[in-house]
Structures are given as C-alpha cells and as structure tokens.
C-alpha positions as CSV (number, residue, x, y, z in Angstrom):
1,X,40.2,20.4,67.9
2,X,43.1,22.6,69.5
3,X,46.3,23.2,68.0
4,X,48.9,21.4,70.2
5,X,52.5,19.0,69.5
6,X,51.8,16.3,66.6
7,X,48.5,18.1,64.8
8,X,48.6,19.2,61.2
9,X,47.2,22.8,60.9
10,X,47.0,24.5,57.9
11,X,46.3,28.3,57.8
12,X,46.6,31.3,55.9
13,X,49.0,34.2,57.0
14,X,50.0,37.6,56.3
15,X,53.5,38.6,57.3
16,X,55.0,42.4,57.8
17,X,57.4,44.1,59.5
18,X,55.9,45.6,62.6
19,X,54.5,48.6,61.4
20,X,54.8,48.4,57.9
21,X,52.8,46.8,54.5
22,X,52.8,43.2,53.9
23,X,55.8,41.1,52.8
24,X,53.9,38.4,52.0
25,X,50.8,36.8,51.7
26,X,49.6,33.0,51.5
27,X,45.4,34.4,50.7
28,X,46.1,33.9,46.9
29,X,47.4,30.4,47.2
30,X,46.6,27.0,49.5
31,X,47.2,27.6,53.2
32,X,50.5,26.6,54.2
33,X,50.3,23.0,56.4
34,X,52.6,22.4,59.1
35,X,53.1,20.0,61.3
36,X,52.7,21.9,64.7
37,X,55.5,21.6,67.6
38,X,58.3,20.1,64.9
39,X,60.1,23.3,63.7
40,X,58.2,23.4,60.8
41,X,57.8,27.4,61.1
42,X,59.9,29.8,63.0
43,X,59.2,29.4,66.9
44,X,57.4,32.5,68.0
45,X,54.8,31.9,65.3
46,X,54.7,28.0,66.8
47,X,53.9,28.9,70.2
48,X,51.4,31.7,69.0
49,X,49.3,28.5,66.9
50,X,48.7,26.9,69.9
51,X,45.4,26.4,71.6
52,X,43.9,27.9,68.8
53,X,41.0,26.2,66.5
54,X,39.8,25.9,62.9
55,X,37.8,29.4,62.0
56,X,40.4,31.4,64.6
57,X,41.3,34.3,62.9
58,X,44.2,36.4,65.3
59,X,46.9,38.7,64.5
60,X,50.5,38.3,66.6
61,X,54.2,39.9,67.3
62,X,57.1,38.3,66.9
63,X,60.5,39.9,67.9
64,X,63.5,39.0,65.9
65,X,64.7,36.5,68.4
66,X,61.8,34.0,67.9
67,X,62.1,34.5,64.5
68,X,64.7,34.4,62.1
69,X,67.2,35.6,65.1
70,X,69.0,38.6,65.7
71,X,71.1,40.3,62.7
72,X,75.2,39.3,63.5
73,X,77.7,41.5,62.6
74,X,80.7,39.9,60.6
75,X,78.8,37.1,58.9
76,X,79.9,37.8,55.7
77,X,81.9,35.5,53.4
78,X,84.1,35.8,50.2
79,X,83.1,32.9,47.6
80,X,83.8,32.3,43.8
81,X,82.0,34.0,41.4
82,X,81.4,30.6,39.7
83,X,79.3,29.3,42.1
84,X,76.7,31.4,41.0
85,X,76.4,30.1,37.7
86,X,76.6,32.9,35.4
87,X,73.7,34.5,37.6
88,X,73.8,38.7,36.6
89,X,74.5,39.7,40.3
90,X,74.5,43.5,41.6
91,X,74.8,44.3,45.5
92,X,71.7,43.6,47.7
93,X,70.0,41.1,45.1
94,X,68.9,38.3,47.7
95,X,70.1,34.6,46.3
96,X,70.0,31.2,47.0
97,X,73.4,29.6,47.2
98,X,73.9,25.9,47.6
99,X,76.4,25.1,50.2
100,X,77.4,21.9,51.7
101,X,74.6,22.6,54.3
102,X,71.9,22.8,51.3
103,X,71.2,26.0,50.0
104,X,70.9,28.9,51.6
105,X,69.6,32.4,50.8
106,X,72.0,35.3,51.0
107,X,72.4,38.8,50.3
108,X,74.8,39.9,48.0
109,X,77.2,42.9,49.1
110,X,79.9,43.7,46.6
111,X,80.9,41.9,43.5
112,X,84.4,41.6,42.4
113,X,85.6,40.2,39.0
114,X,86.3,36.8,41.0
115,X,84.8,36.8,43.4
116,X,81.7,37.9,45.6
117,X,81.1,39.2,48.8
118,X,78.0,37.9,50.7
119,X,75.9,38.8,53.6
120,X,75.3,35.0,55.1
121,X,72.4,36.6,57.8
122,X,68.9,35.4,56.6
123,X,67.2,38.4,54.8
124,X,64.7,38.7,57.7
125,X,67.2,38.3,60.3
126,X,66.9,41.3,63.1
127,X,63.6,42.2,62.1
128,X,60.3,42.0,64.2
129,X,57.4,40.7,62.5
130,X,53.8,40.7,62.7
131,X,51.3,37.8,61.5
132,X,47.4,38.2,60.5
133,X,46.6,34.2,61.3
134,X,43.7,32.4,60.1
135,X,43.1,28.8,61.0
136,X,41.6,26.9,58.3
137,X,41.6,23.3,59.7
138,X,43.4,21.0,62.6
139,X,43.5,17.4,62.4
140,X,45.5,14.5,64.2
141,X,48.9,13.8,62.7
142,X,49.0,10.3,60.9
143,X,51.7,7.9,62.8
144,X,54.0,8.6,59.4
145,X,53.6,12.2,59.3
146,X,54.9,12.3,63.6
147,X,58.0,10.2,62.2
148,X,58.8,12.1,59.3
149,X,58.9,15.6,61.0
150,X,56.2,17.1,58.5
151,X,52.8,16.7,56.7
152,X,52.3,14.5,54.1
153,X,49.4,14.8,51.5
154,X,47.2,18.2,51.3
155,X,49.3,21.2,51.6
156,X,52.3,18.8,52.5
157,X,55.2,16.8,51.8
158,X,54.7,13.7,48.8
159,X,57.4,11.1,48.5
C-alpha cells in the first residue's frame, strides 16, 4: 500500500543537518506514526513520504523553508523570570515555556535578575536537514483517526 492523504505510516528516521552527525534518532525506540497529509510532521518530510511503501528505506533534503522555516531576525521577547519556575537558566539552554499558545520551546539569550531574554525562533529554525527514512508499515486511516487529525492506538494518540 502507498503512502498517500488519510494512511497511517509509521517509520523510523534519522535527522541531521546537511552535512553533519545525527541530531536525532527514532532506531532505539518505536517508529514514530503519523497520520500522513495532516501536518503531523513538518511539510518537506510529508511530501517526501509519499508514494512510498512498507520496507522503503530512502534518505532526503529538506531546506529550512519546508521545515521548521527560515530563522527571523527580531523574534526575541523579554518575559519574567518567574515563569520559569525556579528553572537554573544560563544563555543558549533550549526550554519549553508555556504561553497562552501552549508551550513552546525557546532559546534562552541573556538572563537578567528579573527577567529573561528569549530567542522565540524554533531551535531548528534556518537550518537544512537531511532524513535517513525507513518505512516500517502503511495502513488505511480508521474513520476516527481522519476526524481527529492523528493516529490513535500503536505508535499514536490514546484518549
């Protein structure tokens, strides 16, 4: 079965910087499951699933802009020390910060005795990436799984 809008796929990936030694790798763990065509994983990597099948192993470039976007200058923002909760921060220690948006990873720039200065571009914003891809399976989407925007059961989503 091909890799197309509304299938599950699960797969294993390795991810580095063009060029450079892994950043991360799923090989030790369960293969991440996504639901494909729903936004599930950044968009170059999306489009690069498709057409593929179970046992496909491949590996693929994506530039910045299909994947966490392009660095932007000036996206930096001045917040309380106290919402970090007592957390020992030091400049360019990567966070999570909960916002009214959810939380959000940031980069920490300069720390005052107030307040802190923080870099609101996602860590792997600007950067091009390459992806070793293996497919490991590909199945229809369950009617719940197409409504819900993601997979539910194995590798997915339980509520």
């Amino acid at each position: 079965m091909k890799i197309e809008k509304d299938r599950v796929v699960q797969f294993h990936y390795t991810v580095s910087e063009q060029g450079q030694e892994p950043l991360e790798t799923s090989k030790e763990r369960d293969p991440l499951a996504i639901l494909a065509g729903h936004g599930n994983i950044i968009p170059g990597l999306d489009k690069a699933l498709e057409g593929h099948v179970a046992g496909d192993s491949f590996g693929v470039d994506v530039p910045a802009a299909e994947a966490y976007g392009e660095r932007r200058d000036g996206l930096t923002q001045r917040v309380p020390k106290k919402h970090f909760n007592e957390q020992k921060l030091a400049p360019g220690m990567q966070v999570v910060l909960n916002t009214n948006f959810g939380p959000r990873a940031v980069t920490i720039q300069k720390v005052g005795m107030s307040v802190v200065d923080v870099d609101l571009n996602h860590p792997m914003a600007g950067k091009d990436l390459h992806f070793d891809i293996e497919i490991v399976d590909v199945r229809e989407a369950s009617k719940e799984e197409i409504e819900h925007g993601h997979v539910h059961g194995d590798g997915g989503h339980a509520h």
